[in-house]
N, CA, C and O atoms as a MOPAC input file, in Angstrom:
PM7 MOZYME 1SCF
protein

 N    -36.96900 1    -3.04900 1    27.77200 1
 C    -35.88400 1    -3.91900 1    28.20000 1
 C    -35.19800 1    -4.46700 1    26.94500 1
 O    -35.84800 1    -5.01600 1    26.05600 1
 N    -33.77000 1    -4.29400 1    26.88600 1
 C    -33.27700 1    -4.70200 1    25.88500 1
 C    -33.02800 1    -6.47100 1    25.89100 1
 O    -32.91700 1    -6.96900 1    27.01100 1
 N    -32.95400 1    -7.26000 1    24.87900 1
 C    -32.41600 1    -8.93900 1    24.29700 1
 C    -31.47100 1    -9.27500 1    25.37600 1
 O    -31.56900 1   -10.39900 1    25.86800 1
 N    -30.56300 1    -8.46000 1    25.82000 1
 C    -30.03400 1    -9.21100 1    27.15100 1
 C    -30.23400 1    -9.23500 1    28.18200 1
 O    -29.66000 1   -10.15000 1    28.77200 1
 N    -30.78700 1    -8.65800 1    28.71800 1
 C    -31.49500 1    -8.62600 1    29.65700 1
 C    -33.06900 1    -9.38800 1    29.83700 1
 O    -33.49800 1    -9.67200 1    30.95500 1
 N    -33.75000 1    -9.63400 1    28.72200 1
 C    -34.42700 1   -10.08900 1    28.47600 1
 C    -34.28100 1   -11.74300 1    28.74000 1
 O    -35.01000 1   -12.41600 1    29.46800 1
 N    -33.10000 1   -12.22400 1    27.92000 1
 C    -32.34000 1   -13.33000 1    28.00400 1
 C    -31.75300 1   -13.39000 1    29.43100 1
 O    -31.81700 1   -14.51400 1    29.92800 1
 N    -31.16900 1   -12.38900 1    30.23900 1
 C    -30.77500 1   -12.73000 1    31.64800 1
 C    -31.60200 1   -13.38100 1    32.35200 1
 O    -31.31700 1   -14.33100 1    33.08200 1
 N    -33.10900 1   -12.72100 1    32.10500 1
 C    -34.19900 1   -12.94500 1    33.16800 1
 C    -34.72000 1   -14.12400 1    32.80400 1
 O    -35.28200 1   -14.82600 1    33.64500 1
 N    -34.59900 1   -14.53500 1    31.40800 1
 C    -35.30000 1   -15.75900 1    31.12700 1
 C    -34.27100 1   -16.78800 1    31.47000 1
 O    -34.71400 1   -17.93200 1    31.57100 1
 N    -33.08500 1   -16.63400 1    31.65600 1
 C    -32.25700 1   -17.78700 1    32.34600 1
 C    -32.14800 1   -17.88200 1    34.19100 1
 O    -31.63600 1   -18.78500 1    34.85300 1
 N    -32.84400 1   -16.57300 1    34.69500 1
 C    -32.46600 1   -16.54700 1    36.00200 1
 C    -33.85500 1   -17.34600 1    35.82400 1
 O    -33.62600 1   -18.53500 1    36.04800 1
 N    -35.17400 1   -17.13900 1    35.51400 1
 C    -36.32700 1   -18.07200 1    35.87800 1
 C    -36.28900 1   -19.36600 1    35.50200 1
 O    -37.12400 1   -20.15000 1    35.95200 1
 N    -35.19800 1   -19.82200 1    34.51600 1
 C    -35.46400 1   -21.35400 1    34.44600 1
 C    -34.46600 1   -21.83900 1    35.55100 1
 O    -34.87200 1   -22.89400 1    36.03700 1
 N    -33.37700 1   -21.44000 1    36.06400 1
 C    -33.01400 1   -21.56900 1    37.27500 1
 C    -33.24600 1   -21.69400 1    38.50700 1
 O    -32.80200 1   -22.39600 1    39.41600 1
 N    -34.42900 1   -20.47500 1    38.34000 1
 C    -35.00200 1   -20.73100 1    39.94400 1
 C    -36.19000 1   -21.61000 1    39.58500 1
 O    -36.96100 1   -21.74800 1    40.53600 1
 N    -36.47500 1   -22.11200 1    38.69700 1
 C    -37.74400 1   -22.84400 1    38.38900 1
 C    -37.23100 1   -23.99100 1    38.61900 1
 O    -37.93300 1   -24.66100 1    39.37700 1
 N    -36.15200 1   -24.56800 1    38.22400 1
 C    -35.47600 1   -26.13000 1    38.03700 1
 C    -34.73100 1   -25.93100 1    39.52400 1
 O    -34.46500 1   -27.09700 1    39.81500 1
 N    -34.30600 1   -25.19800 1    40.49300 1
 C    -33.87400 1   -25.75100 1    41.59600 1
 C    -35.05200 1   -25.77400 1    42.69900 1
 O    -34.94000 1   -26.62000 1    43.58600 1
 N    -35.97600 1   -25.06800 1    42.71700 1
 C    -37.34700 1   -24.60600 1    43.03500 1
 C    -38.12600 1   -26.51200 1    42.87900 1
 O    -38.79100 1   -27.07600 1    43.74800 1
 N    -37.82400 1   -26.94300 1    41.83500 1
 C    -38.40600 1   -28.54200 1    41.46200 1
 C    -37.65000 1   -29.43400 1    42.19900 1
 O    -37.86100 1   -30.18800 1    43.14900 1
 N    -36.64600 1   -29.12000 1    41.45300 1
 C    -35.01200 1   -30.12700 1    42.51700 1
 C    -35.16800 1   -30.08100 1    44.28700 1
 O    -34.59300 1   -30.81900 1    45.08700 1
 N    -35.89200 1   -29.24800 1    44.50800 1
 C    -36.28800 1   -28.89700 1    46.23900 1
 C    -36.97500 1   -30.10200 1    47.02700 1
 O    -36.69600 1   -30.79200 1    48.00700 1
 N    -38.23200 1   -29.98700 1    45.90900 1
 C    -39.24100 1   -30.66900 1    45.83700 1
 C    -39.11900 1   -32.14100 1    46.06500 1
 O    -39.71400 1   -32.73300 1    46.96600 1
 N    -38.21600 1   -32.76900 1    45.09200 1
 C    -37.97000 1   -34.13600 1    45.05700 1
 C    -35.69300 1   -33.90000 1    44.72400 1
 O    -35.08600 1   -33.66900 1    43.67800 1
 N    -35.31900 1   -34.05100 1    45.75100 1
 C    -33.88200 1   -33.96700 1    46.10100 1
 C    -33.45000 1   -34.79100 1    45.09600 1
 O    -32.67800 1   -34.43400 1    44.20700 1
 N    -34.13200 1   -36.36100 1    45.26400 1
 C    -33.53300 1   -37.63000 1    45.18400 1
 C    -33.09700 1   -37.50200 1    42.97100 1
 O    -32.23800 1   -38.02500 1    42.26100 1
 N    -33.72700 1   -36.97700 1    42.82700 1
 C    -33.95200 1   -37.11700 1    41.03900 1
 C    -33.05500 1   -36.81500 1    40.55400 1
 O    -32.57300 1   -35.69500 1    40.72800 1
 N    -32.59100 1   -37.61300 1    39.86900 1
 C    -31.30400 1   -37.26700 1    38.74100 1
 C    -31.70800 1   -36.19900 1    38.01200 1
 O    -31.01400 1   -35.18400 1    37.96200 1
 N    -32.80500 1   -36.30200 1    37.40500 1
 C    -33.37900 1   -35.83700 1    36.13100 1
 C    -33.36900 1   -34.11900 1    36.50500 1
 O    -32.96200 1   -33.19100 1    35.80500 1
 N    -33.92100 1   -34.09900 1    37.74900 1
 C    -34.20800 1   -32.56700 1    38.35800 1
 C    -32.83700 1   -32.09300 1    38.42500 1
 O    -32.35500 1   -31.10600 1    37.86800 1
 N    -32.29000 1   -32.92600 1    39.17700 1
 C    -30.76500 1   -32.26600 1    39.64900 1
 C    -29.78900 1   -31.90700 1    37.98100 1
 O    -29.10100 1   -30.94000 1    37.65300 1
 N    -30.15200 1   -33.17500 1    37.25600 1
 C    -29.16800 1   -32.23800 1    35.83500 1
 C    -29.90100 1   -31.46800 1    35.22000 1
 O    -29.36900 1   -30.81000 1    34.32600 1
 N    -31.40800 1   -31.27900 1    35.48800 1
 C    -31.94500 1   -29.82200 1    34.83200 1
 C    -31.55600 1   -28.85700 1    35.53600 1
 O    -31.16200 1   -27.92400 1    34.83600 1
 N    -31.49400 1   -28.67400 1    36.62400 1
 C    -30.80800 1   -27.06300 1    37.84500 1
 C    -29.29600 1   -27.26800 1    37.52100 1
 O    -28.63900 1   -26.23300 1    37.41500 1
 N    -28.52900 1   -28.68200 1    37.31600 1
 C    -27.35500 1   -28.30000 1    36.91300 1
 C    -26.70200 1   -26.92300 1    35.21000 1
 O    -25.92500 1   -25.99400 1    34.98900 1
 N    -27.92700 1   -27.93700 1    34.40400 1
 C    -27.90900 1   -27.05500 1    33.24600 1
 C    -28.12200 1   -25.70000 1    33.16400 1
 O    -27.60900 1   -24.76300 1    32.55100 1
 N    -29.05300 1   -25.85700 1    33.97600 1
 C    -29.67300 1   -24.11900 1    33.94800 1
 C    -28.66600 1   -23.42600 1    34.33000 1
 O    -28.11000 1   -22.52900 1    33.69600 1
 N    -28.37200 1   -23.88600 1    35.52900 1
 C    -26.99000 1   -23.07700 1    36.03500 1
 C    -25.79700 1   -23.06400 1    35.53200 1
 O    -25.11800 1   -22.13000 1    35.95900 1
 N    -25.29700 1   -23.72600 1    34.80900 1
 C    -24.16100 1   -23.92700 1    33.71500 1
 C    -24.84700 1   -22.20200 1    32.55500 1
 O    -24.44600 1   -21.03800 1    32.52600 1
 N    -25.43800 1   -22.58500 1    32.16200 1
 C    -26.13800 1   -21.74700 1    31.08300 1
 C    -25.84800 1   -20.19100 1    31.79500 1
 O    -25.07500 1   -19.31900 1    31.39900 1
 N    -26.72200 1   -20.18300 1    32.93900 1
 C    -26.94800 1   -18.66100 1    33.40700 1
 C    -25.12400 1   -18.40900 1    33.76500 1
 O    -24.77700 1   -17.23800 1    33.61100 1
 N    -23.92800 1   -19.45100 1    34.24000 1
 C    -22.86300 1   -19.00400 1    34.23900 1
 C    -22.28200 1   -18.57100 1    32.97400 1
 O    -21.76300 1   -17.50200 1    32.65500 1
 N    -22.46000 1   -19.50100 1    32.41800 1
 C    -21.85800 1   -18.92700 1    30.59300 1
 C    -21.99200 1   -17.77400 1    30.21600 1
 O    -21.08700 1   -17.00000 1    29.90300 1
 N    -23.58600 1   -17.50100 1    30.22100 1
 C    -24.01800 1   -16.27400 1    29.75900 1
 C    -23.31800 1   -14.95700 1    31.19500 1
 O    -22.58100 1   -14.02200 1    30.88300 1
 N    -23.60400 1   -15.12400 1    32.10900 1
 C    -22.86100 1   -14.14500 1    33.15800 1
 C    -21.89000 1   -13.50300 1    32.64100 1
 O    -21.77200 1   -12.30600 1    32.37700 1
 N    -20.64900 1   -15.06100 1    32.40900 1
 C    -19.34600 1   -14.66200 1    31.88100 1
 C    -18.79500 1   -14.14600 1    30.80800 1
 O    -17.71500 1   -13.57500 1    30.65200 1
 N    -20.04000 1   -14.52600 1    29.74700 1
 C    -20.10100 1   -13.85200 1    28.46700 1
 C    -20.60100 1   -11.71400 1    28.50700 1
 O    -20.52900 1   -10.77700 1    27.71100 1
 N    -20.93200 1   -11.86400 1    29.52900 1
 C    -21.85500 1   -10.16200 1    30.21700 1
 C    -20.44700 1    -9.38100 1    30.75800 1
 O    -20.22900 1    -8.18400 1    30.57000 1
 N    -19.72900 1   -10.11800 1    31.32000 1
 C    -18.83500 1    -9.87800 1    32.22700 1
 C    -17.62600 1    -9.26200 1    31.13600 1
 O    -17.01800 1    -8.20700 1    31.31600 1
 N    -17.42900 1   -10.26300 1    29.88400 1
 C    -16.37200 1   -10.04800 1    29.34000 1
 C    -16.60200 1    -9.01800 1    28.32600 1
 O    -15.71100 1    -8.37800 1    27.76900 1
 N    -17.80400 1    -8.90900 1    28.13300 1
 C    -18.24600 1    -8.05500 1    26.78800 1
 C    -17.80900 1    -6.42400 1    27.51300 1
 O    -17.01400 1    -5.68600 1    26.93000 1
 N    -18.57300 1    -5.97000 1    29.06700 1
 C    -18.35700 1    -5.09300 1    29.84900 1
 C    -16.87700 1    -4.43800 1    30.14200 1
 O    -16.62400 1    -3.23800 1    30.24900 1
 N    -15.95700 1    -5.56300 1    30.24600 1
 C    -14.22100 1    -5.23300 1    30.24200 1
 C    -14.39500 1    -5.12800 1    29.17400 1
 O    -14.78300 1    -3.96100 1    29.23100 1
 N    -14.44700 1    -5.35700 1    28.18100 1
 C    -14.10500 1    -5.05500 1    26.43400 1
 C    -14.11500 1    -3.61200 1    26.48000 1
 O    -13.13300 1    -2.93600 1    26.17100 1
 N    -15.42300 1    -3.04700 1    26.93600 1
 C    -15.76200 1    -1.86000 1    26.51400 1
 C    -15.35100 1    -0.69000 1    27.55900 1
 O    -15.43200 1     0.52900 1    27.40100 1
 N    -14.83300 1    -1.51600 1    28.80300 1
 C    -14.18300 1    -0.01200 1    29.35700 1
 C    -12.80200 1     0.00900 1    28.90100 1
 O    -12.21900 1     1.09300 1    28.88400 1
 N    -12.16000 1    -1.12700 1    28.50300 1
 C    -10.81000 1    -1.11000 1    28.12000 1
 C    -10.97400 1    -0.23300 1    27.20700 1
 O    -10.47600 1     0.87000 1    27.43000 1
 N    -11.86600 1    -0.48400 1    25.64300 1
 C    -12.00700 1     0.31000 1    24.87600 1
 C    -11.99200 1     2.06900 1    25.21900 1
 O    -11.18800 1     2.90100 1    24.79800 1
 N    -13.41400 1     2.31300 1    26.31000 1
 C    -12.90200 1     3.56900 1    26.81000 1
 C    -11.79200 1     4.26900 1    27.21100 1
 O    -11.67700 1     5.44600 1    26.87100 1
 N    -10.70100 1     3.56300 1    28.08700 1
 C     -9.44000 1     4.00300 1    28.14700 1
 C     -8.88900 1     4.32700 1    27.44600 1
 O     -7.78400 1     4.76600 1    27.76300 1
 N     -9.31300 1     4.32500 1    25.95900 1
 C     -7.84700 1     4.00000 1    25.23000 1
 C     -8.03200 1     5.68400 1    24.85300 1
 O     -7.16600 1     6.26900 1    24.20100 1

């Protein structure tokens, strides 16, 4: 498995780990801005996957 993917999976598990907690106890700030973060993070990185992917078929077209 290559570093990004590697890195995908390690952001999809702190995600499902921190909303998985946030379940647990709703009421917590603390939980709720850790599943917020995580999920901020795993979007960044998505969008960062997303854009690198158009880069490189554009590139192919050319």
């Amino acid at each position: 498995m290559d570093d990004s993917n590697k890195h995908l999976k390690s952001l999809l598990k702190q995600t499902d780990l921190a909303f998985k907690a946030l379940i647990r106890e709703p009421e917590s700030s603390i939980l709720n801005e850790r599943y917020e973060r995580a999920k901020h993070e795993l979007d960044l990185y998505t969008a960062s996957l997303k854009h690198s992917l158009n880069q490189r078929r554009q590139q192919r077209q050319r």
